[in-house]
GUVOZA-23100 format. One record per residue (C-alpha): residue in three letters; x, y, z. Coordinates in steps of 0.25 Angstrom, whole numbers, plus 5000, padded with zeros to 4 digits. Layout:
<"ALA"; <X; Y; Z>>
...
This chain:
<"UNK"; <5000; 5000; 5000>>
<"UNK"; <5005; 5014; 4997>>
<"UNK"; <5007; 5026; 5005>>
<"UNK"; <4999; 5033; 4998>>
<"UNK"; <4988; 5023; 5002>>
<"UNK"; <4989; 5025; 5016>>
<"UNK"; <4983; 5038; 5024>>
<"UNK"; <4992; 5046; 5033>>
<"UNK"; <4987; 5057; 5040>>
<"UNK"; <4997; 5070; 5036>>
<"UNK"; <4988; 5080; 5044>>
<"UNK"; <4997; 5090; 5051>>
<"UNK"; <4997; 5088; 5066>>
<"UNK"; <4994; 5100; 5074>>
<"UNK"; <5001; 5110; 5077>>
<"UNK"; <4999; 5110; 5093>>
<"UNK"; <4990; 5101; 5101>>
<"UNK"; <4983; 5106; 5113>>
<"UNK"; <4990; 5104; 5125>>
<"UNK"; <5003; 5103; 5118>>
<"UNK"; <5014; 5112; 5123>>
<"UNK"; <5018; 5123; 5114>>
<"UNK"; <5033; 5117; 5112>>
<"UNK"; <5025; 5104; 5105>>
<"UNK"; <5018; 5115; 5095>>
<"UNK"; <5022; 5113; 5082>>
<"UNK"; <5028; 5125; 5074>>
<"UNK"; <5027; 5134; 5068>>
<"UNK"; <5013; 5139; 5077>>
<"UNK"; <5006; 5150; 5079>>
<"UNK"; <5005; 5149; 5095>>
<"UNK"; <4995; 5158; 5105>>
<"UNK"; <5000; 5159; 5120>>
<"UNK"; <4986; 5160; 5126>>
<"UNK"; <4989; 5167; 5140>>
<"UNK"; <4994; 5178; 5133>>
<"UNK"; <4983; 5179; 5122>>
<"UNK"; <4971; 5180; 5131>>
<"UNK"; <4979; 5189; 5142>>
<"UNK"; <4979; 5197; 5126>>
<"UNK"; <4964; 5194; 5123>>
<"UNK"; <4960; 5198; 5138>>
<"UNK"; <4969; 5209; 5139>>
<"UNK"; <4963; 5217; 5126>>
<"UNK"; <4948; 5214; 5132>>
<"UNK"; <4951; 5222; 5144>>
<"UNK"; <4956; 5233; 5141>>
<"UNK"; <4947; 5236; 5127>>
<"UNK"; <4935; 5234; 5138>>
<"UNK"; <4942; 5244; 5147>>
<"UNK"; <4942; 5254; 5136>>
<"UNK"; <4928; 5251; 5132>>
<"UNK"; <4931; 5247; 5118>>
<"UNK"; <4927; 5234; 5113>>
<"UNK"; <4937; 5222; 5106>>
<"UNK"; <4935; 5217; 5093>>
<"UNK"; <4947; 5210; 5092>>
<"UNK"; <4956; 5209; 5078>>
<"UNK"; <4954; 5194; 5073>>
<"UNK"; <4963; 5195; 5061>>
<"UNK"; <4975; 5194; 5072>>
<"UNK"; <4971; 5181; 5077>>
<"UNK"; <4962; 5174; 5066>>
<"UNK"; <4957; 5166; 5076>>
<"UNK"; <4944; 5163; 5081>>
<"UNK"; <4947; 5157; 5094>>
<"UNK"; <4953; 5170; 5096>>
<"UNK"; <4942; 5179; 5094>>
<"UNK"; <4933; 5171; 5103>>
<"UNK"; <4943; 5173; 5114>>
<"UNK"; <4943; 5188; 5111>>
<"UNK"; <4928; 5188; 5110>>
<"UNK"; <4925; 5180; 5123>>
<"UNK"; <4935; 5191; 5130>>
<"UNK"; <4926; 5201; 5126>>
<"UNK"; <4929; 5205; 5113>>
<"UNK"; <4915; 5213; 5104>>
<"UNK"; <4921; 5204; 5092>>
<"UNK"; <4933; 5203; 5082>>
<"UNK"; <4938; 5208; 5070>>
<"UNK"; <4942; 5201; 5057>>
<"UNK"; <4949; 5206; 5046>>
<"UNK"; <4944; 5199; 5034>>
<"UNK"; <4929; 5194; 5032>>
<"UNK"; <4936; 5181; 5030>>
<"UNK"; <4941; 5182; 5042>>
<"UNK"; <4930; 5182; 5051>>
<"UNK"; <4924; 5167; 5046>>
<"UNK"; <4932; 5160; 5056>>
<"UNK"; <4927; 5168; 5067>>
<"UNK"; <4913; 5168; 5064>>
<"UNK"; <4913; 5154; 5063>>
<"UNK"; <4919; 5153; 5077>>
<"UNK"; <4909; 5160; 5082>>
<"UNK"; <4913; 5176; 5081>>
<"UNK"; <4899; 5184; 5081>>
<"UNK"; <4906; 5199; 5079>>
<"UNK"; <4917; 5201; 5069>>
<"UNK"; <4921; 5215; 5063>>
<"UNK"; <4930; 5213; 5049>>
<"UNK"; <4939; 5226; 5052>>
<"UNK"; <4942; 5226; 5037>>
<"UNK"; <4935; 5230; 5022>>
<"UNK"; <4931; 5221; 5014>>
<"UNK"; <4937; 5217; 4999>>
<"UNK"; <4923; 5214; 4994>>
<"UNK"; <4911; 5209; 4991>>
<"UNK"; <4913; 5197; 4994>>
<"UNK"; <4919; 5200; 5007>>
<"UNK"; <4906; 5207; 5011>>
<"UNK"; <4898; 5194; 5007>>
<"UNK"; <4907; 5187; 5016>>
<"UNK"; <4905; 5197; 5027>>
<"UNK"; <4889; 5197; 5023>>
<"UNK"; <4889; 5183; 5026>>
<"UNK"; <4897; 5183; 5039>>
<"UNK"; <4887; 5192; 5044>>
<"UNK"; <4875; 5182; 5047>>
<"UNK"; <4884; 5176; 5057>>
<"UNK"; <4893; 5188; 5063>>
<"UNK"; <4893; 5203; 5067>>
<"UNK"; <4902; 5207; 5057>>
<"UNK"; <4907; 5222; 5053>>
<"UNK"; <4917; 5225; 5043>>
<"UNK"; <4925; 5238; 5037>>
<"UNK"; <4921; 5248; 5025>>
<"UNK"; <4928; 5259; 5021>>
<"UNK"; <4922; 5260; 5007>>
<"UNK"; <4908; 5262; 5001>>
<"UNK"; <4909; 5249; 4992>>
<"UNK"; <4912; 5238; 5005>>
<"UNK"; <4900; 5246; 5010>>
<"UNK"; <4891; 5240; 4998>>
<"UNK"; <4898; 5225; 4996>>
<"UNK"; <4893; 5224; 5012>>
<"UNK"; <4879; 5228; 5010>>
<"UNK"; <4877; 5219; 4998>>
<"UNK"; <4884; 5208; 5005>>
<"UNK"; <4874; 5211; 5017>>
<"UNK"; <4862; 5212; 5009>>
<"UNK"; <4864; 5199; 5002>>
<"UNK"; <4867; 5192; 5015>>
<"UNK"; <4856; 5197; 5023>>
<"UNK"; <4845; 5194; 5013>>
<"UNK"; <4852; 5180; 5011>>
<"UNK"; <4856; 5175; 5024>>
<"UNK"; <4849; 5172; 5038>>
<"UNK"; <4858; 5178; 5050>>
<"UNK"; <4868; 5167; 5055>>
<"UNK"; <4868; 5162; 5069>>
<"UNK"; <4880; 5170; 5074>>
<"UNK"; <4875; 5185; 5076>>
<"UNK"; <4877; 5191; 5062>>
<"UNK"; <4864; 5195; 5052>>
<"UNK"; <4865; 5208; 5057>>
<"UNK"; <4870; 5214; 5046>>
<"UNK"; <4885; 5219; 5044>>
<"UNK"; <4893; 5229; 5053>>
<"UNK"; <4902; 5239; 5045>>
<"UNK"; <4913; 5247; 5050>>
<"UNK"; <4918; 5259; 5043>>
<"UNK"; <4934; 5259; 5044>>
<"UNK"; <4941; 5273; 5046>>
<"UNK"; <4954; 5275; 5041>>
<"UNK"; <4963; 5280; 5053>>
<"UNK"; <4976; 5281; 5047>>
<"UNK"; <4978; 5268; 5041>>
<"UNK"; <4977; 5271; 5027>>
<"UNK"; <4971; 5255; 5025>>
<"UNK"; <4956; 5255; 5027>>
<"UNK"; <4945; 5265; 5032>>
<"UNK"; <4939; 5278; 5026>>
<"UNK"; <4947; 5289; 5028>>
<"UNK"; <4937; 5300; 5030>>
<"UNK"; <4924; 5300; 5039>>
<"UNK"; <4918; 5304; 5027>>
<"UNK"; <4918; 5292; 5021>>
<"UNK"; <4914; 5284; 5032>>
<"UNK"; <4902; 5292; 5034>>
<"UNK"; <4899; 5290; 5019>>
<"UNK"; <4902; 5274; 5022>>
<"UNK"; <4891; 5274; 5034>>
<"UNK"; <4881; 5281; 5024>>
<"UNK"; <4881; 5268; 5015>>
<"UNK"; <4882; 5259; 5026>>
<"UNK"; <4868; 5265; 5032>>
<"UNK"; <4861; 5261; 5018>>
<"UNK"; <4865; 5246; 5020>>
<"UNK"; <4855; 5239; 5032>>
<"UNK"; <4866; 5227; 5032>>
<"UNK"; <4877; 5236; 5035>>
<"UNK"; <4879; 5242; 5049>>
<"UNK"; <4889; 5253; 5053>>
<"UNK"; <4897; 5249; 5066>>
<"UNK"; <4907; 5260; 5065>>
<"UNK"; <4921; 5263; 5062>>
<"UNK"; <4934; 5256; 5063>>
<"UNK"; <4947; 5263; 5064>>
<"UNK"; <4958; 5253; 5063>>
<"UNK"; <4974; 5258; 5060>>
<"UNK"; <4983; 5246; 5060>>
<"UNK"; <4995; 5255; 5058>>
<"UNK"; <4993; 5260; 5074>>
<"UNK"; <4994; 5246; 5078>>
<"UNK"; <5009; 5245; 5076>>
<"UNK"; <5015; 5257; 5079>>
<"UNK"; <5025; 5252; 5090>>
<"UNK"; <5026; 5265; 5100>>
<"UNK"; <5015; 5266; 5111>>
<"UNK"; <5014; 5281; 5109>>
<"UNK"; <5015; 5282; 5095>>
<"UNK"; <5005; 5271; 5093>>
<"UNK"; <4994; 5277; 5101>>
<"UNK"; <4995; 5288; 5093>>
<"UNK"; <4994; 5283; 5082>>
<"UNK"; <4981; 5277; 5088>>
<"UNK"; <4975; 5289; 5093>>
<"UNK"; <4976; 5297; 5079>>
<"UNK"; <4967; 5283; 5073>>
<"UNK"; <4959; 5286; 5083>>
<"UNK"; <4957; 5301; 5082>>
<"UNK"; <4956; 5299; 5065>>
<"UNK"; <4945; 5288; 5069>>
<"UNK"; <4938; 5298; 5079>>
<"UNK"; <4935; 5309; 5067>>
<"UNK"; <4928; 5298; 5060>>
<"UNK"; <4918; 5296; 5071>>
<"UNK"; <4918; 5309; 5073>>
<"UNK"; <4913; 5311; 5060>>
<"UNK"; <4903; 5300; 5060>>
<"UNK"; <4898; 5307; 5072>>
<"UNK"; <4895; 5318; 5065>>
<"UNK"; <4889; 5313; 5054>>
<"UNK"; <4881; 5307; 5065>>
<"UNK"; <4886; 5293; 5063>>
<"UNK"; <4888; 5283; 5075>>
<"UNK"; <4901; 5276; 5075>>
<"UNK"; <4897; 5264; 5085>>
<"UNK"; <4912; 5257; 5084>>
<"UNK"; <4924; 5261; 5082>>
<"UNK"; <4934; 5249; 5080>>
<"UNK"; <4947; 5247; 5075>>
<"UNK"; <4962; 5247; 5084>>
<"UNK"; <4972; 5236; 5085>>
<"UNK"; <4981; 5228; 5095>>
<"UNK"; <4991; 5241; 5092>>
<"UNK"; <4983; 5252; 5095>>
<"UNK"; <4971; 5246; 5103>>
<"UNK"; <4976; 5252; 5116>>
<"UNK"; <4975; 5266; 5111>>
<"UNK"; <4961; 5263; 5102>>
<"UNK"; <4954; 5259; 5116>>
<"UNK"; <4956; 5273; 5124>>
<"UNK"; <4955; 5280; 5110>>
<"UNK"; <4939; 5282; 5114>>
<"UNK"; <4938; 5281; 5097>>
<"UNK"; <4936; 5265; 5096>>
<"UNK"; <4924; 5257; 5102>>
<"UNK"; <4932; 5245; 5097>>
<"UNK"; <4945; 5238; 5096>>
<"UNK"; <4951; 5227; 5084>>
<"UNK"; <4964; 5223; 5092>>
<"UNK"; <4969; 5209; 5086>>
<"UNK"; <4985; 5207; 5089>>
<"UNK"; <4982; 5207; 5103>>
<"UNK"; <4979; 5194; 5105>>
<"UNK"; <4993; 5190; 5099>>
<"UNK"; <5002; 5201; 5099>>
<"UNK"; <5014; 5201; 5089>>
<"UNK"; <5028; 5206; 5087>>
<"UNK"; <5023; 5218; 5080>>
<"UNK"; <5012; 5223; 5090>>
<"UNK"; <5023; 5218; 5100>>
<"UNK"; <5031; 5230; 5095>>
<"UNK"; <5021; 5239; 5099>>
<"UNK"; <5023; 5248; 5113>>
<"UNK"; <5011; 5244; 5123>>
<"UNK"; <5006; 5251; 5134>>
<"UNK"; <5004; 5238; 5146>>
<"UNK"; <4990; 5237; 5145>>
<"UNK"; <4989; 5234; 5129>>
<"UNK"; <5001; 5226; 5129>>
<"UNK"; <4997; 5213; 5125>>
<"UNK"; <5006; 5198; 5125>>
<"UNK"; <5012; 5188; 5113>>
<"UNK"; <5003; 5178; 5112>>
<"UNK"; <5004; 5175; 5098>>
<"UNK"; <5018; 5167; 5093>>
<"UNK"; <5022; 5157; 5083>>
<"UNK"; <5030; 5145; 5088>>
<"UNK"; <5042; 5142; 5080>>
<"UNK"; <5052; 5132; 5081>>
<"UNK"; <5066; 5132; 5077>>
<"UNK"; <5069; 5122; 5065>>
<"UNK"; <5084; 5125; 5065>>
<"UNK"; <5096; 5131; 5074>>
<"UNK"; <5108; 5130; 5064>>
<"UNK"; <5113; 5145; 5067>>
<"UNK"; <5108; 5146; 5081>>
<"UNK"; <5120; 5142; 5087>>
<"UNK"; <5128; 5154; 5088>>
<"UNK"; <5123; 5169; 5095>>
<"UNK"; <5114; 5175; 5087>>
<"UNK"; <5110; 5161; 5079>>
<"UNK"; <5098; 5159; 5072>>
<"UNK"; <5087; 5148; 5072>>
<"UNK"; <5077; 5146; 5064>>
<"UNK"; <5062; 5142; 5066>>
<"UNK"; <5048; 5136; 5058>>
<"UNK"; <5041; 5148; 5059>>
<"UNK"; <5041; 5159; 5046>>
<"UNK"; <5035; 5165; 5038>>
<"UNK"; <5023; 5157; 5035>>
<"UNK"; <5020; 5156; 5052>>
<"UNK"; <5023; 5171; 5055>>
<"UNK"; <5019; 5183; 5048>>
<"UNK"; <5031; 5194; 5047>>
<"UNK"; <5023; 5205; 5042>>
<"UNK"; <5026; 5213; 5053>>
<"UNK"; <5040; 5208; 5057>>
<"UNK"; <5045; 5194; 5061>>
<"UNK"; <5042; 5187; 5072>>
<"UNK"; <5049; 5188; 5086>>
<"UNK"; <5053; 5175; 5095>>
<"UNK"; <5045; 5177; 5106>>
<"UNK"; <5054; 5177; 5120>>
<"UNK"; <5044; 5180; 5130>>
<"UNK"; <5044; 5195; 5126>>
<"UNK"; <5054; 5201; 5135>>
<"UNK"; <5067; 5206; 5130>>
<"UNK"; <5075; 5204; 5119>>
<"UNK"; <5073; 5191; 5111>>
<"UNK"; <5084; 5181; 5109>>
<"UNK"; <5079; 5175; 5095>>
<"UNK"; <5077; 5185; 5083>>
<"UNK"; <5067; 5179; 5073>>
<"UNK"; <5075; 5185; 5061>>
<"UNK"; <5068; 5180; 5048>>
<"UNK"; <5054; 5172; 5043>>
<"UNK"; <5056; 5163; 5031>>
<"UNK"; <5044; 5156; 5027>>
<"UNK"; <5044; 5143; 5035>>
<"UNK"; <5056; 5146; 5045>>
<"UNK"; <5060; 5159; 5055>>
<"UNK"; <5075; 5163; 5057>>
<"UNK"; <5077; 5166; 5073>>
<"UNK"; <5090; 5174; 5076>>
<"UNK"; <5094; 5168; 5091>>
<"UNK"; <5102; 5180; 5097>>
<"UNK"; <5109; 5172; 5107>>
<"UNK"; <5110; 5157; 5103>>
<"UNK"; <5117; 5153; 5116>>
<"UNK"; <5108; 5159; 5123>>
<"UNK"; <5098; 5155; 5117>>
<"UNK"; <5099; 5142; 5111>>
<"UNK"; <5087; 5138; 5103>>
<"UNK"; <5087; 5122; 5099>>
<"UNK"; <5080; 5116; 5085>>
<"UNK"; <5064; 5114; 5089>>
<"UNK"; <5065; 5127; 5098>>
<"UNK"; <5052; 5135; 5099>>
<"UNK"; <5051; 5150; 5097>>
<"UNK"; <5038; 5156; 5098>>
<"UNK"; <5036; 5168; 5087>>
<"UNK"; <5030; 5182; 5089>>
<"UNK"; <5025; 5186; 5078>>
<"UNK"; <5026; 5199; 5070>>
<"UNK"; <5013; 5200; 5066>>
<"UNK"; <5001; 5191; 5073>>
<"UNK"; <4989; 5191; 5062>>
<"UNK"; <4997; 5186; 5049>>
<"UNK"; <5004; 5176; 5059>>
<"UNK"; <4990; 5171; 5063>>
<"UNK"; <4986; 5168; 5050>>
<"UNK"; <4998; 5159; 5044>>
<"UNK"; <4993; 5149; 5056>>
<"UNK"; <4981; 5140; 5056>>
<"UNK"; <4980; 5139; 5073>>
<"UNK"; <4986; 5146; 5083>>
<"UNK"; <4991; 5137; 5095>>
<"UNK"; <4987; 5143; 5110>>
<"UNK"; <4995; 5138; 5120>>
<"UNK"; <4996; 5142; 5136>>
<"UNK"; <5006; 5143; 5147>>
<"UNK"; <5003; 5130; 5156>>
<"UNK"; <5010; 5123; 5166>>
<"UNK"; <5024; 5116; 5156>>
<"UNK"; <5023; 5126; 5145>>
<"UNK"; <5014; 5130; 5135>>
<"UNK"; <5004; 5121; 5129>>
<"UNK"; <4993; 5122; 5119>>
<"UNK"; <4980; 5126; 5123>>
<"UNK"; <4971; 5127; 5109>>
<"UNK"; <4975; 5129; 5096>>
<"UNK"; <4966; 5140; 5089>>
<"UNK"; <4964; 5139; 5072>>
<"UNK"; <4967; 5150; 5066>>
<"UNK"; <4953; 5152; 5059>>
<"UNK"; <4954; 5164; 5051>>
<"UNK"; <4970; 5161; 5046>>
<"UNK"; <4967; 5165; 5031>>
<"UNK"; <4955; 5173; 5031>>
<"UNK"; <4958; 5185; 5023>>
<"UNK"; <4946; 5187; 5013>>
């Protein structure tokens, strides 16, 4: 009889089993300390609720569901989602109130979003007459077509008008042409006004305490003349959302937003780890990729080099490489010096000091948490417990992909 005859099971064992210490995961992994991810999640409730402002936490960061329930269970009004796609996974898992925090491309986008609607709150971005009209005939078609889902939609769509602030990306640039935006809206019953959002990602990264804040506070005062001119015009702006993990700190005393799209938070990253925090909005390095070294030819000498399993295609390096994670406090002995696409060169500053053996483990920071999240399929949670660190649950990376 031939091989060919018999069946053998080439399914790929798992990455990480429950219960398994995190030295016994197999690598390269996307790996979530859980202590310091829901000190994060906790942490970001109380002082959003302390301001008054409500939480409707970035999803795009994470792409998980599991995630969002956490948030949501914590107190969070809902979540945000980036793409239309995007926001099938959560739904699915049981998310009643999403907000797309993006214009759509299209028609077909709105159909999408018409659809989703039977079972969800949803509300999403225009900044243009045109996106106005593809959601109303989307909205039109779906309500005389469909019966409300079980979930809390049928209510029609929410629709925010985004405000440029100083990005120069999205948003209209004069009030003026948000009023015009909400005189169209009114002639569409399925179409509902919720208010403005006011985002600027360039804030977000702007490393000084001082200059970031101010930075801040000109958004905010660019995004006060526009309610002010809705006022005028005697238009109600019930919510005013936008912020991010960078600038959230400053966006709650602002007395301008009502509500608040932090995302990194949960994770953190080298980048926003770059960032000057005041105590209370400082938030931990849950977030890593575990590596582990595959070879120490050159490591032998002061200043030697290893190299590990993770690159490219397990870390994003949009914005910088990754760091090796120390425990955060002073200078790191190991340099991760350059990604290539299936291995990461680390520069060890002080090889006899620091003597790192083949099979090794070096946990990842990584530059930038969102494109990281999505070059993985599951993130494996693990907690400190008596003999180190084991896996606690592994959460599928649902939304990994969803960019229509």
């Amino acid at each position: 009889m031939s091989a060919s005859e018999h069946p053998v099971d080439l399914g790929l064992e798992p990455a990480a089993t429950v219960g398994a210490l995190l030295a016994e995961v197999d690598t390269p992994a996307l790996v979530l300390d859980l202590g310091a991810f829901e000190r994060n999640l906790e942490r970001m409730q109380r002082l959003t609720r302390a301001a008054g402002v409500a939480l409707r936490p970035h999803a795009k960061a994470h792409k998980t569901p599991a995630i969002a329930l956490a948030q949501l269970q914590r107190g969070a009004v809902g979540i945000c989602c980036q793409k239309v796609s995007e926001a099938l996974p959560f739904v699915r898992a049981g998310v009643r109130d999403i907000h797309i925090s993006n214009e759509i491309a299209g028609p077909a986008k709105a159909r999408m979003l018409a659809k989703l609607a039977a079972h969800a709150r949803l509300s999403v971005c225009v900044d243009h007459p045109l996106q106005v009209q593809w959601l109303a005939d989307a909205m039109a078609d779906a309500m005389s077509d469909h019966v409300p889902g079980p979930g809390g939609g049928g209510g029609g769509l929410g629709v925010f008008i985004e405000i440029d602030i100083g990005q120069h990306r999205c948003g209209v640039g004069a009030p003026e042409e948000a009023l015009a935006l909400l005189e169209l809206l009114a002639r569409h019953p399925g179409l509902h006004f919720k208010g403005l959002q006011a985002y600027h990602g360039g804030v977000q990264h702007i490393r000084g305490h001082a200059q970031r804040r101010d930075a801040a506070q000109q958004a905010a005062a660019r995004t006060a003349r526009f309610i002010d001119a809705l006022a005028h015009a005697g238009q109600v702006c019930p919510i005013v959302t936008g912020s991010g993990s960078g600038s959230v700190e400053f966006d709650c005393e602002s007395g301008v937003y009502t509500e608040v799209q932090p995302g990194s938070y949960v994770f953190m990253d080298g980048d926003y780890g770059r960032n000057q925090h005041d105590a209370p909005w400082r938030f931990e390095q849950s977030l890593f990729v575990a590596s582990t070294v595959i070879n120490t030819r050159d490591s032998s000498e002061v200043g030697g080099q290893v190299v590990v399993d993770a690159g490219l295609k397990s870390v994003a390096v949009d914005s910088g490489l990754p760091q090796v994670w120390h425990g955060g406090e002073g200078e790191s002995p190991f340099d991760y010096s350059a990604a290539n696409d299936e291995h990461g060169l680390v520069q060890v500053r002080d090889a006899a000091r620091w003597p790192v053996a083949l099979e090794t483990r070096l946990l990842l920071v990584p530059g930038h948490c969102d494109p990281t999240l999505n070059l993985h399929d599951q993130i494996v949670c693990v907690r400190e417990q008596a003999g180190g660190r084991r896996v606690e649950c592994i959460w599928p990376v649902s939304a990994r992909g969803a960019s229509r």
